[in-house]
TIVEX-983761 format. One line per 2 residues: number of its first residue (from 0); their letters; for each residue x, y, z of N, C-alpha, C, CB. Coordinates in Angstrom, 2 decimals, always signed. Glycine has a CB too. Example, Ala and Ser with C-alpha at 12.3 -4.5 7.8 and 13.67 -1.06 7.14 Angstrom:
! residues 2
0 = as = +13.19:-5.69:+7.80:+12.30:-4.50:+7.80:+13.20:-3.30:+7.80:+11.31:-4.47:+9.05; +12.85:-2.25:+7.08:+13.67:-1.06:+7.14:+12.90:+0.03:+7.87:+14.08:-0.60:+5.72 .
END
This chain:
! residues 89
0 = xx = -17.25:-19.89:+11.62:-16.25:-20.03:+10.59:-15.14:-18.99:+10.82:-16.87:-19.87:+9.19; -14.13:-19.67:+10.79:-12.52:-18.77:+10.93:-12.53:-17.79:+9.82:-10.94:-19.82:+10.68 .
2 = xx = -12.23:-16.14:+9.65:-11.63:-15.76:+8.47:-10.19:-16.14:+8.67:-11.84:-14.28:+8.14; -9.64:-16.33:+7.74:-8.00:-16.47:+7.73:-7.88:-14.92:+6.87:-7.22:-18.21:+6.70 .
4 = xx = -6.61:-14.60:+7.37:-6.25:-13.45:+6.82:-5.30:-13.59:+5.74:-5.78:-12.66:+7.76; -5.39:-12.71:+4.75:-4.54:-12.82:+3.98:-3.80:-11.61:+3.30:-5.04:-13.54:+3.26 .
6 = xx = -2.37:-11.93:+3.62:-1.18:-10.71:+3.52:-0.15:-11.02:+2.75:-0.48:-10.31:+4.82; +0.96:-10.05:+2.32:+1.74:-10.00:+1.73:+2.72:-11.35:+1.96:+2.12:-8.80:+1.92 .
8 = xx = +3.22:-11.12:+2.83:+3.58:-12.70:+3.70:+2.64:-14.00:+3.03:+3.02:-12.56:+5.69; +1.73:-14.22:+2.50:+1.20:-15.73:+1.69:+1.28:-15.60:+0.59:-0.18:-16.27:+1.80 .
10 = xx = +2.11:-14.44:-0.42:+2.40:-14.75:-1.42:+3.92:-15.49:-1.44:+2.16:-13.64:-2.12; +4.24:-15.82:-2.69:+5.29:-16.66:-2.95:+6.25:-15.20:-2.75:+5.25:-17.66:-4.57 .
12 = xx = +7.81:-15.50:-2.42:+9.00:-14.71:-2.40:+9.23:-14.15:-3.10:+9.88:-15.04:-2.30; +9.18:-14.46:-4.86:+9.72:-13.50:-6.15:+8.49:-12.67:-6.18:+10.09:-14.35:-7.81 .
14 = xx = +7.37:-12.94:-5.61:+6.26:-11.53:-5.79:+6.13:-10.77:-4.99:+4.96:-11.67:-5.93; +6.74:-10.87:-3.41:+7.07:-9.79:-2.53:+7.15:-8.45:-2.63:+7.98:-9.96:-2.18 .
16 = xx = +6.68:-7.27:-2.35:+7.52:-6.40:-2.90:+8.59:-5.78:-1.99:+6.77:-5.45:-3.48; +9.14:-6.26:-0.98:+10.48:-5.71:-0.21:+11.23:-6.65:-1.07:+10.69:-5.90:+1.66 .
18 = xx = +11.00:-7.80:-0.79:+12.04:-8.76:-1.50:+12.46:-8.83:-2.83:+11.69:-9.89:-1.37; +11.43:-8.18:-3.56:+11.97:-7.52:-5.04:+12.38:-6.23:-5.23:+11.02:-7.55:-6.02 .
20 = xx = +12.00:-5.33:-3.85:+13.03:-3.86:-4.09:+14.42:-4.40:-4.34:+13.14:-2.69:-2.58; +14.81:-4.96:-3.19:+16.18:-6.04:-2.35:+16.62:-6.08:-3.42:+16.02:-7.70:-1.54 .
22 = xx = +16.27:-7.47:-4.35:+16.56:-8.16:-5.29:+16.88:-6.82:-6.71:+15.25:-9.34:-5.41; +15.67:-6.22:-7.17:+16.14:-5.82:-8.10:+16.00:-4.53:-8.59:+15.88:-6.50:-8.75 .
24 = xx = +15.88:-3.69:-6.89:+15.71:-2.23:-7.22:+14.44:-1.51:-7.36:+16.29:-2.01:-8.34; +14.40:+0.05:-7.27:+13.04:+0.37:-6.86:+12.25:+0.16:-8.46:+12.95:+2.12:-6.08 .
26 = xx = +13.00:+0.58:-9.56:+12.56:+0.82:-10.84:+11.94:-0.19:-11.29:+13.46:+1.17:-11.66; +12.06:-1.46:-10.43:+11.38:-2.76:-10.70:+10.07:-2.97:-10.17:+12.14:-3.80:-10.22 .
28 = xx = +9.57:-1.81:-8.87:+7.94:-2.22:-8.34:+7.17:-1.24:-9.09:+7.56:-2.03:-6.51; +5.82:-1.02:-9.18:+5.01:-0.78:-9.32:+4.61:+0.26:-8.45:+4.55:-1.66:-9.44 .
30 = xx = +3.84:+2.06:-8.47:+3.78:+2.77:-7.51:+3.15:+2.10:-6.18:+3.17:+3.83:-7.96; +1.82:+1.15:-6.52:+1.22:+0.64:-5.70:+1.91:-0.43:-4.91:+0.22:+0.32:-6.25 .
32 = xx = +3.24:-0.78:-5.66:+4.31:-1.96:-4.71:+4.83:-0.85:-3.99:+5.74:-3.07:-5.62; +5.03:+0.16:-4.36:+6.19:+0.94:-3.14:+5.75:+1.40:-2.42:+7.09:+1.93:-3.34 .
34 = xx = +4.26:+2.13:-2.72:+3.47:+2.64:-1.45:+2.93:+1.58:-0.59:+2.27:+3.51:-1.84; +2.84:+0.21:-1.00:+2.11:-0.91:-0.04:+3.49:-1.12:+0.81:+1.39:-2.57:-0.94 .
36 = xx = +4.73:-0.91:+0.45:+5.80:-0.84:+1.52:+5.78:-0.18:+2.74:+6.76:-0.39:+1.06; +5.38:+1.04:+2.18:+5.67:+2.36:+3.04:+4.19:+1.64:+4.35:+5.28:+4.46:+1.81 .
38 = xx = +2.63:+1.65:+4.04:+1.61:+1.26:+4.81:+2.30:-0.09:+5.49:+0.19:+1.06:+3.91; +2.72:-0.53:+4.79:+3.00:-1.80:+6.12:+1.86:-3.30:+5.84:+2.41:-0.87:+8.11 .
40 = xx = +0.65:-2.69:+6.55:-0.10:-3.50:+6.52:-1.83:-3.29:+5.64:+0.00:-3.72:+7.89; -2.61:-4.21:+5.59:-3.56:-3.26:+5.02:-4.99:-3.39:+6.01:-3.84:-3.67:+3.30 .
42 = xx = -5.60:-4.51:+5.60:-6.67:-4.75:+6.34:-7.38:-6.37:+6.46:-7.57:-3.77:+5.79; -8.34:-6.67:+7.06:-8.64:-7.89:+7.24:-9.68:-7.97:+5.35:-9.60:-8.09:+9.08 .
44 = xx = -9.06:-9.05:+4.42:-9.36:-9.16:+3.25:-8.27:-7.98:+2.16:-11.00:-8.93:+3.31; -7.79:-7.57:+2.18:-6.72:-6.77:+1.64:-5.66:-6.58:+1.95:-6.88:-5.89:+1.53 .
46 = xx = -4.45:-6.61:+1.10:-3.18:-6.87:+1.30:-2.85:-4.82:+1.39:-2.39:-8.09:-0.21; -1.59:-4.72:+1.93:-1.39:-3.32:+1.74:-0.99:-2.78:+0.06:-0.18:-2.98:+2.81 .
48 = xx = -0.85:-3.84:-0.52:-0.59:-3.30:-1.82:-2.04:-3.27:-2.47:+0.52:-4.22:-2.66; -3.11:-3.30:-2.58:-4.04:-3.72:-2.78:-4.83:-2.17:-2.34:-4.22:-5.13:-2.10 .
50 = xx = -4.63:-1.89:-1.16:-5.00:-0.47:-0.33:-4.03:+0.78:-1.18:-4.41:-0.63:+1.67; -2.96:+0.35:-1.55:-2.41:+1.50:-2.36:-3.12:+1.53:-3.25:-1.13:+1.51:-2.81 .
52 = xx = -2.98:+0.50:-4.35:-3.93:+0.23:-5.58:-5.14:+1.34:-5.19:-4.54:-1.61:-5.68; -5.85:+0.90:-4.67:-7.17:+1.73:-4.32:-6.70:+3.26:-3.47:-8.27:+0.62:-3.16 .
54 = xx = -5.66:+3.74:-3.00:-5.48:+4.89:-2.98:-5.12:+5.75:-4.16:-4.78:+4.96:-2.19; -4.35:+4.98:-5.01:-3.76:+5.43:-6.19:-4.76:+5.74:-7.36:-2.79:+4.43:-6.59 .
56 = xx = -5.41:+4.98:-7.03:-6.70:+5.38:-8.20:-7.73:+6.60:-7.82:-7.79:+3.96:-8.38; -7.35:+7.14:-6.73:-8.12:+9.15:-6.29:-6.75:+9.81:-6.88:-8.44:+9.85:-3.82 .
58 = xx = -5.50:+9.22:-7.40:-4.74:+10.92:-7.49:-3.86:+10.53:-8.94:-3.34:+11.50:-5.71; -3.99:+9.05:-9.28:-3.11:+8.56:-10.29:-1.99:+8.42:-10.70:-3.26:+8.82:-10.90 .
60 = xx = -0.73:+8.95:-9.47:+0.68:+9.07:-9.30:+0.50:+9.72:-7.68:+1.52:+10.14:-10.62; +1.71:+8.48:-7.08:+2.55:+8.88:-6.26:+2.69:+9.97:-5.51:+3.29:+8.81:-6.70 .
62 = xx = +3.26:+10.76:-6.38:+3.36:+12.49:-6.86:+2.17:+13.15:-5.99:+3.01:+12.85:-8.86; +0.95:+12.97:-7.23:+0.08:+13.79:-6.56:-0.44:+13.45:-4.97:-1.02:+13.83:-7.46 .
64 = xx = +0.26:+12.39:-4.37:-0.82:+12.24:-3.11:-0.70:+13.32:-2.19:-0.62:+10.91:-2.23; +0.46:+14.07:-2.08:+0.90:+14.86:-0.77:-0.23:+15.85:-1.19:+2.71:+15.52:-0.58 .
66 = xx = -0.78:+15.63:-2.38:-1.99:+17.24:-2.39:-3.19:+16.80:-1.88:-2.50:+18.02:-4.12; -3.75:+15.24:-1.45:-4.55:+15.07:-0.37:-4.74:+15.00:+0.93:-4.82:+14.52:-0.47 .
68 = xx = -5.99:+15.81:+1.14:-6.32:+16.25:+2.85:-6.37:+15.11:+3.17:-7.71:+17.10:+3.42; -6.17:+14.66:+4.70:-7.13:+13.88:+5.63:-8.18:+12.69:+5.22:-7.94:+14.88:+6.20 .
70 = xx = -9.57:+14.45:+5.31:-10.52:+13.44:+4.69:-10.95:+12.90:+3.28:-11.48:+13.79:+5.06; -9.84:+13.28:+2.96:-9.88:+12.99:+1.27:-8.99:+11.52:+1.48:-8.89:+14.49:+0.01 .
72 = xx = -7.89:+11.28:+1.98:-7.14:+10.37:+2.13:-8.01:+9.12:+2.80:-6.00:+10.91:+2.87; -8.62:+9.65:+3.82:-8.87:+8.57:+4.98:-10.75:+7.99:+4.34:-8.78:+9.64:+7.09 .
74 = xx = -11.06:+8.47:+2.99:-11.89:+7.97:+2.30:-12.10:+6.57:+1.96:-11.77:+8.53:+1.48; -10.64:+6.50:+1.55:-10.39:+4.82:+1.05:-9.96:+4.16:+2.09:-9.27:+4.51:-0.13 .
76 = xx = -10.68:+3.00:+2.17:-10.81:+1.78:+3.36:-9.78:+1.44:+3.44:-11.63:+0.54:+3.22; -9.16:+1.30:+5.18:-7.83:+1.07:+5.12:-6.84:+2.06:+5.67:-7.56:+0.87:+3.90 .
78 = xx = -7.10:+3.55:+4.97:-6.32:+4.47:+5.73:-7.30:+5.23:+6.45:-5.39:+5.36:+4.89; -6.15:+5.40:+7.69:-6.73:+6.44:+8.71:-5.69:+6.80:+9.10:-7.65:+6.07:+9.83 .
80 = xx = -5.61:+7.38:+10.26:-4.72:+9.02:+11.00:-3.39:+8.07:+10.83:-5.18:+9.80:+13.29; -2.88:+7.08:+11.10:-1.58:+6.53:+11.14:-0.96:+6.29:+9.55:-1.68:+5.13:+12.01 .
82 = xx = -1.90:+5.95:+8.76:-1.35:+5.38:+7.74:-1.25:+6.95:+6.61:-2.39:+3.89:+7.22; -1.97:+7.69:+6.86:-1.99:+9.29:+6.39:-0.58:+9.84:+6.88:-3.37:+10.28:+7.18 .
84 = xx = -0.51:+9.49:+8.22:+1.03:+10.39:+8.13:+2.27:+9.29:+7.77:+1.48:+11.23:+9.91; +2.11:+8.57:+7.60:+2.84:+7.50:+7.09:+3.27:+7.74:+5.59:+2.02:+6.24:+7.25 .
86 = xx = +2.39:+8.24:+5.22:+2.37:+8.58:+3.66:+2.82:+9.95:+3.51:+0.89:+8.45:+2.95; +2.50:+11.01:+4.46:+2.83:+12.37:+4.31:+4.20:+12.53:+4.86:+1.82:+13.28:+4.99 .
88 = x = +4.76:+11.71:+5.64:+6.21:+11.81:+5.80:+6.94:+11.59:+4.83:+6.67:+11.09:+6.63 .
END
């Protein structure tokens, strides 16, 4: 049996979240829409917004992430060494 993957790309256009920064500005996503921007991608069964979601819930804002290490970061499924400095830039 095939998994099919499923990403940001198989949702419909008005739920995008580049295409609704575009459209209607940052004040319009959600922290977990802007950080699933920044990751890119997420994983096989999870969208990258989905991987924020679940990063966001160890620090509860945005804000606090730059105060997680490594292995505090690379806890939640999904991030590792690329997507950590992705976030720390």
């Amino acid at each position: 049996m095939e998994k099919k993957s499923y990403t940001v790309k198989d949702w419909p256009d008005e739920e995008r979240p580049r295409e609704r920064l575009v459209k209607h500005g940052v004040d319009y996503l959600t922290d977990a829409e802007l950080l699933g921007i920044i990751l890119v991608k997420g994983y096989q069964g999870k969208t990258s917004v989905e991987v924020a979601k679940d990063l966001l819930s160890e620090t509860e804002s945005l804000r606090k992430l730059d105060s997680l290490s490594y292995p505090e970061m690379s806890s939640v499924k999904g991030i590792g060494l690329a997507k950590f400095a992705q976030i720390k830039a």
